[in-house]
C-alpha positions as semicolon CSV with decimal commas, in nm:
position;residue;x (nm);y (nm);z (nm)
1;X;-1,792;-1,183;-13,151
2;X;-2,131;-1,136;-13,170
3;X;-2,412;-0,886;-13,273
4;X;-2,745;-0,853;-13,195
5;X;-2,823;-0,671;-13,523
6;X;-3,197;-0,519;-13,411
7;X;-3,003;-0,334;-13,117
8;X;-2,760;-0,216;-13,337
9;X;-2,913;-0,130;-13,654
10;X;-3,258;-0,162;-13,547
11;X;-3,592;-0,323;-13,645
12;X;-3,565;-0,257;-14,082
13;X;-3,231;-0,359;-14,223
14;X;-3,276;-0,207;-14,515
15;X;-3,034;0,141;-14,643
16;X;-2,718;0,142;-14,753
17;X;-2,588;0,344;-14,501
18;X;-2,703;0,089;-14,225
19;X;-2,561;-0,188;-14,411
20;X;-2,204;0,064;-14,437
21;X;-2,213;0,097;-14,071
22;X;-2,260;-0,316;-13,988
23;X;-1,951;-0,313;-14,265
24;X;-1,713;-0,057;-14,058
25;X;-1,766;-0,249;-13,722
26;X;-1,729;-0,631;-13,902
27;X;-1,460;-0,628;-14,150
28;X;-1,180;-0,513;-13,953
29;X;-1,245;-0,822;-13,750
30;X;-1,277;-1,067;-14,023
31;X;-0,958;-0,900;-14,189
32;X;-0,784;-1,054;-13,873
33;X;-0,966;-1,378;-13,899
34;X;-1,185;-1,329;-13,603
35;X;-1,547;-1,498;-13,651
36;X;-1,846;-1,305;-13,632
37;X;-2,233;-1,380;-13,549
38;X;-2,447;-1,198;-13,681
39;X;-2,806;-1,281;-13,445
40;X;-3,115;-1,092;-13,657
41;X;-3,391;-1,129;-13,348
42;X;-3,640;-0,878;-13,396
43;X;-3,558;-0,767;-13,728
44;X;-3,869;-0,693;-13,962
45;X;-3,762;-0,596;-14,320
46;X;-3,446;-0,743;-14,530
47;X;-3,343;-0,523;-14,841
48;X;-3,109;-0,590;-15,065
49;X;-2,886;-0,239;-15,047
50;X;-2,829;-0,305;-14,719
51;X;-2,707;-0,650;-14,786
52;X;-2,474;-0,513;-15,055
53;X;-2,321;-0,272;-14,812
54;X;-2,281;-0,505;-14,529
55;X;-2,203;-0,836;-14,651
56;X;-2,167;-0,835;-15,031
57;X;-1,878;-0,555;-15,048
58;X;-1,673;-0,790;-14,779
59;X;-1,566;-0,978;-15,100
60;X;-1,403;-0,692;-15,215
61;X;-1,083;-0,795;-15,011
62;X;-1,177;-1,137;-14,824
63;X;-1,236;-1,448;-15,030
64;X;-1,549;-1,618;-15,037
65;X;-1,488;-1,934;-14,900
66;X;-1,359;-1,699;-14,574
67;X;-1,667;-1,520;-14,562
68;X;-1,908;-1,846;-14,532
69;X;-1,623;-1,950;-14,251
70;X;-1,606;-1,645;-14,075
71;X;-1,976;-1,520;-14,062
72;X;-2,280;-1,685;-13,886
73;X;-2,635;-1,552;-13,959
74;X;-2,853;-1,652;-13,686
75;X;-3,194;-1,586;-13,643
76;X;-3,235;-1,433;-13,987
77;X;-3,610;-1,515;-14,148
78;X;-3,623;-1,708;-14,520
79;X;-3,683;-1,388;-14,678
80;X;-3,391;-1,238;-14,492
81;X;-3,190;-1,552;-14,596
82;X;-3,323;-1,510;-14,983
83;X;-3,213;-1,176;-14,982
84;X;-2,858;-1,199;-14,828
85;X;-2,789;-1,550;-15,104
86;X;-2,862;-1,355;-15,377
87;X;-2,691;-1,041;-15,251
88;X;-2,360;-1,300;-15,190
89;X;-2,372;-1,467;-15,560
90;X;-2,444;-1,101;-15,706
91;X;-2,129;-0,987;-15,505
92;X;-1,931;-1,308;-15,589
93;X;-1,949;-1,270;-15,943
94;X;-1,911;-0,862;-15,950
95;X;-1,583;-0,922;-15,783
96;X;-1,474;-1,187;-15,999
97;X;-1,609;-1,088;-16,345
98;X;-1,426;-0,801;-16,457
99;X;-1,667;-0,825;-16,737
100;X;-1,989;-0,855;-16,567
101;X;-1,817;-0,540;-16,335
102;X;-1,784;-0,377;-16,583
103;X;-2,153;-0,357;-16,735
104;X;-2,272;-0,276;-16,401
105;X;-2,068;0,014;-16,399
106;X;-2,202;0,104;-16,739
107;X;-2,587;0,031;-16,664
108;X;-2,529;0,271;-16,377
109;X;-2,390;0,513;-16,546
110;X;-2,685;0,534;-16,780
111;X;-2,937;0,537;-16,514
112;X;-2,723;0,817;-16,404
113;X;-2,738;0,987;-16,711
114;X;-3,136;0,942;-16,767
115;X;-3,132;1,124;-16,423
């Protein structure tokens, strides 16, 4: 299956809740083992929250080594392609360091708290 991201998302992939509603269409279908394209023509601006919301949190439940199978980028600029690698390793380690997890949670909770 595949998505023309600008059309669906639109010109700045950058919010989480963009990157949440990329997530809700794409992980029911990778759940099932169905491949995915992502095409990124005419998308401007990369951040990394919406990264984290649309690819990263997919290794909550689907290894990693599925995800790189699974899910072609195409079309995505070397800043968008900077952005999603480090959002991936970021996301690959939260989900597999319970220790590293866990001092996120506890650096956000402080920022929380400074709030």
């Amino acid at each position: 299956m595949k998505y023309n991201i600008h059309n669906l998302i639109g010109a700045y992939c950058v919010t989480p809740q963009r990157g949440q509603e990329l997530y809700d269409i794409i992980h029911p279908l990778l759940t099932e083992g169905t491949a995915v394209e992502l095409d990124f023509l005419g998308v401007k601006a990369y951040a990394s929250p919406f990264f984290n919301y649309a690819i990263g949190q997919l290794l909550k439940d689907i290894p990693d080594a599925d995800v790189n199978r699974l899910v072609k980028f195409s079309n995505l600029s070397r800043t968008g392609e900077n952005v999603r690698q480090m959002v991936m390793s970021s996301a690959k380690r939260y989900y597999t360091d319970d220790s590293y997890r866990q001092a996120v949670h506890e650096v956000r909770e402080e920022e929380l708290a400074a709030c």
